[in-house]
N, C-alpha and C positions, 0 to 999 in steps of 0.2 A: 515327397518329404523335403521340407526346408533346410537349413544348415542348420540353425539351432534345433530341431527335430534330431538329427544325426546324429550331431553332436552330442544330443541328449544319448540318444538309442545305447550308445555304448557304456554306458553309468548306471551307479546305481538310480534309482528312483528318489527325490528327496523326501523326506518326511513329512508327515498328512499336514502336522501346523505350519511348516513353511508353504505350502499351497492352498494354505485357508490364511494368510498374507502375515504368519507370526512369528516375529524377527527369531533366531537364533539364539541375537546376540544380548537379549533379555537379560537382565541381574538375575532371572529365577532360575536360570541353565546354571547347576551347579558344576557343568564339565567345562565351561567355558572360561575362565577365570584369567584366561593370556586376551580376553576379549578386548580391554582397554587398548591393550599392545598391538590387537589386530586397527582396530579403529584408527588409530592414531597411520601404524603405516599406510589405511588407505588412505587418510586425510592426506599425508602428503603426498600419495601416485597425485591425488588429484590437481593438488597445487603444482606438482612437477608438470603433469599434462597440462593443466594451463598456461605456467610459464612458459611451456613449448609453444602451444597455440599462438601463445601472443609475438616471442618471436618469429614464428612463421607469417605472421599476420602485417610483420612490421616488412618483413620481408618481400611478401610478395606488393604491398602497398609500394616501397620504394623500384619494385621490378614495374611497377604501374605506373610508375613516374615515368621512369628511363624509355618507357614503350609510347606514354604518350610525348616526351620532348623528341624522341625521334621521328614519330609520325608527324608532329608540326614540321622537321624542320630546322629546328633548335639545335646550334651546337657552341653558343658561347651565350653568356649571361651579360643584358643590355644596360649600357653606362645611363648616367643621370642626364647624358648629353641627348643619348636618340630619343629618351623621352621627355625633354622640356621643347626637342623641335619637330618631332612628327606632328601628323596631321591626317586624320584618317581612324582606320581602325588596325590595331599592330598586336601580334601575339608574340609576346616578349618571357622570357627567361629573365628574374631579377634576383641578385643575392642581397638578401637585407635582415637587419633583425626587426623582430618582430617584439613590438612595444605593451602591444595590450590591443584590446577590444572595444567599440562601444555600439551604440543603438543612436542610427539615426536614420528618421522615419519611420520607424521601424524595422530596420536592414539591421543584418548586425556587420559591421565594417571593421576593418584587422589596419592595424595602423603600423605602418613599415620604415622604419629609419633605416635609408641606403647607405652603403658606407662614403662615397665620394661629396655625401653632405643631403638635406634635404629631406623629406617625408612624402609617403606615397598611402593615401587612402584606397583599400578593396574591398570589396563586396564579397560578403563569402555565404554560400549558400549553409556546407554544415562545418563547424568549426573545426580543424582537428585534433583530437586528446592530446595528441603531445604539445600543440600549439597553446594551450587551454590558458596555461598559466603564464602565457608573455615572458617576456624577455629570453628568448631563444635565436639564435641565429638558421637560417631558414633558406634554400632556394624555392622560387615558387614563380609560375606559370601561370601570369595572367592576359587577361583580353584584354586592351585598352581601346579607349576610342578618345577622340577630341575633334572638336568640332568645329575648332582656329587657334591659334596660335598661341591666343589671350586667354583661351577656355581652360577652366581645368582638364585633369584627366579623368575620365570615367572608369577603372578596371574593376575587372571579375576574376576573383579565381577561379583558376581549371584546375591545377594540382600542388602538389608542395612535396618536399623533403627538406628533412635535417642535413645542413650542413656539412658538419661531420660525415655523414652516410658521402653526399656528393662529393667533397675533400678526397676522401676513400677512395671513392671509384674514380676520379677525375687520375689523382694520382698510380691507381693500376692500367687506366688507361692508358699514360704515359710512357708507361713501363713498358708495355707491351708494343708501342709506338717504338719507341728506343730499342728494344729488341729484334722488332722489324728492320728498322733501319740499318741495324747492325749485323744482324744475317746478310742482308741485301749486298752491304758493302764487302761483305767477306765471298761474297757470290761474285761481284764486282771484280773482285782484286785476284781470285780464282779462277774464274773464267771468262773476262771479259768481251768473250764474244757472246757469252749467253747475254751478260750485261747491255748490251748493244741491241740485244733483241727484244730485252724487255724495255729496256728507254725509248723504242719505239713507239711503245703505248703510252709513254708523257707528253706531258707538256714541252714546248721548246727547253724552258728555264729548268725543269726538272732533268733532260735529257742529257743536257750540255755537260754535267760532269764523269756519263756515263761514255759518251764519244772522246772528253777530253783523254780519259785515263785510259781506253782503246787506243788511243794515237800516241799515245805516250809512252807505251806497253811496247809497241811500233818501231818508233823511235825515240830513244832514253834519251837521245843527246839535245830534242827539244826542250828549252824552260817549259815551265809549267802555265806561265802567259800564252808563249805562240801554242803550247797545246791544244788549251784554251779558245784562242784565235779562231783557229784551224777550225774546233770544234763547232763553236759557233757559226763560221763562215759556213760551212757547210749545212747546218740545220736551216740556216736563214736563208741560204739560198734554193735549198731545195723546199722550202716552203712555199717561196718566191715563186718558184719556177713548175711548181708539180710534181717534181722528179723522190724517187723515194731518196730519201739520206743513206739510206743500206747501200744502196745501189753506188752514189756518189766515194763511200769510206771504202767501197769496194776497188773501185777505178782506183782513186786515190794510191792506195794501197800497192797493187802493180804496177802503177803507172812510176812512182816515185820514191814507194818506204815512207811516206808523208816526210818528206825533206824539202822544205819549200827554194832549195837551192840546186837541184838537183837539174843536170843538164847532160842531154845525150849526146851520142857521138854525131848524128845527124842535125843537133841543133835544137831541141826538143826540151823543153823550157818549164823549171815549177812544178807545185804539186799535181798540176796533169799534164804536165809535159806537151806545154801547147807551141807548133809550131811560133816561128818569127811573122810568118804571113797572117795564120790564124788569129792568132794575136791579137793580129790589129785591127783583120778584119772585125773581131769582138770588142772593141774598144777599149781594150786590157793595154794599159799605159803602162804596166808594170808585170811581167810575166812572173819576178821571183819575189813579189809581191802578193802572200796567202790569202790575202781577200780579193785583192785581183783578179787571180789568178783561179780560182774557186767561180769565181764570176762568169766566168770565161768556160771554164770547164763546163761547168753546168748549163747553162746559155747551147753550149755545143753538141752537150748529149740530151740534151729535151730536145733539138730540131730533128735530130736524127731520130729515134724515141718514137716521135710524130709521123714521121715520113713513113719510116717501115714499118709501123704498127698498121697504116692506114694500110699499106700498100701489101699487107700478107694478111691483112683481117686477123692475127694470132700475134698474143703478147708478147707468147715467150718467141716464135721466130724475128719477130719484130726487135728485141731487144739483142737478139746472135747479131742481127744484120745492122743492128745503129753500130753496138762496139766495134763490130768487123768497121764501118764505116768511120767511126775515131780514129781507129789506130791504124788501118790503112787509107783512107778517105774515102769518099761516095764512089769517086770516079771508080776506082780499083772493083766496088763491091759492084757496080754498075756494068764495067765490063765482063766479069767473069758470072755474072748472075748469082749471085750470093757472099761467100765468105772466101776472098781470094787465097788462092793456094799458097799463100807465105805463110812458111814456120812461126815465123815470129805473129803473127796479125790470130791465127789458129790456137797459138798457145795462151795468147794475150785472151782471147775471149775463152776461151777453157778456166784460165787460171779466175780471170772477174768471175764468173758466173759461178764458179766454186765457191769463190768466198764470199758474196752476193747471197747463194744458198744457206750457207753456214750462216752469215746475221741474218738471216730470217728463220733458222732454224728449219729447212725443209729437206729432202731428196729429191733427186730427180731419177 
């Protein structure tokens, strides 16, 4: 039994002339007489359901936009400039309005006045209703092709939407861009060692104000320049060098409080507190000098880095035994076969390799 069977099953039976196909709703039914009334409310379910339809229709056509501009590709609408100088074949996004229609060759072609000046003839396969009547403003996705310089352009449409509709979504796009941005920085400002873990995964340029404001957090009494500085010296060099920047803002960190003036009782110089001799042997003309001095650091912990990663086959003892080897030097990690018995050289790689953990967010 089907649904409409079921359905039926529970009801009565309808009457013999409605299943020999005779309306009800006849003038001759003298019990009918609200029939007008009923007619009329179903006219309009129907007109309501179609005006639904058609909004649904508009809808999922403009979600067919949005699906085909991202699978091209597409994420900004092309000026009058990329297409008076390409060369080739280009699938462009263009906001323009849309003039009217005509017939040539028999093609029917959509004539586009850009806003920055000029006119763009397309080929349209089927025209679209809302388009019908011209003069409307429009994004729309065509193929273009030229075939030198001096040639016209050839385009095709692939899709289109109203304006309006793109304005809308461009605009809640924004919004939601701007809301991101602004969690982040409140995440930033909150916990900026999460901060540091996740600027890991940017860009150098994107990461710089994530490191700056860690080091700043650090120490207050840096301007917001050498913060800056700092920050970048260090992404740049460990870009430079292979070395992760966690690693570096870690060292940093113990070694100094990121105080690029910062000097020990033994002589120990800058944000990584590089010996007098070291120094020089690194070419570091300026030890209290943050990009110098950054220079130098990192230059010193990628040799070490190298040596004992090679020489334990393992990253992470590799990396116990480079810091043991900064902060006491090779010689010390050489004689004693590992991480010499000083307080100080033992706490110094405890303490990095904690906060090391922490900007990368792991345990051990």
């Amino acid at each position: 039994m089907g649904p409409a069977e079921r359905w039926l099953s529970g009801r009565k039976r309808p009457p013999a002339k409605w299943v020999r196909g005779e309306s009800p709703f006849s003038g001759s039914n003298p019990d009918l007489s609200a029939s007008p009334l009923r007619s009329s409310a179903l006219r309009a379910l129907l007109v309501l359901l179609a005006a639904c339809w058609a909004l649904v229709g508009r809808a999922q056509s403009f979600d067919e936009y949005l699906r085909t501009r991202k699978s091209l590709g597409i994420t900004a609408t092309a000026g009058v400039e990329a297409l008076e100088t390409f060369v080739g074949v280009r699938t462009v996004e263009v906001a323009a309005r849309v003039c009217g229609f005509s017939r040539v060759d028999g093609r029917t072609v959509l004539l586009l006045e850009l806003p920055e000046g000029g006119y763009l003839n397309v080929r349209v396969g089927k025209t679209p209703e809302w388009m019908a009547g011209g003069d409307v403003r429009a994004r729309l996705i065509v193929k273009a092709s030229r075939t030198s310089e001096l040639a016209e352009i050839d385009a095709f449409l692939i899709a289109a939407a109203a304006e309006h509709q793109m304005s809308a979504w461009e605009a809640e796009e924004e919004r939601r861009s701007r809301a991101r941005r602004e969690a982040a920085e409140r995440t930033r400002r909150r916990n900026p060692q999460a901060a540091v873990r996740k600027a890991h995964e940017l860009p150098a340029s994107d990461a710089t104000p994530h490191y700056a404001q860690f080091i700043k957090r650090r120490n207050p009494r840096l301007s917001e320049a050498e913060a800056w500085r700092i920050a970048q010296g260090v992404i740049g060099f460990s870009l430079r060098y292979g070395v992760d920047a966690r690693l570096v803002m870690a060292m940093v960190l113990v070694e100094s409080g990121f105080n690029p003036h910062a000097t020990s009782r033994a002589g120990a110089m800058g944000l990584g507190q590089l010996m007098p001799g070291t120094a020089r042997g690194l070419g570091v003309s300026n030890a209290y000098d943050s990009i110098d001095n950054l220079y130098g650091t990192v230059r010193l912990i990628r040799g070490h880095l190298e040596r004992y990663s090679r020489q334990t086959g393992d990253q992470y003892r590799g990396l116990v035994l480079a810091l043991a080897a900064y902060n006491a030097g090779s010689g010390a990690v050489r004689r004693h076969g590992g991480v010499p018995p000083y307080r100080e050289t033992q706490n110094y790689v405890r303490k990095v390799v904690a906060v090391y953990d922490a900007l990368c967010g792991r345990r051990r």
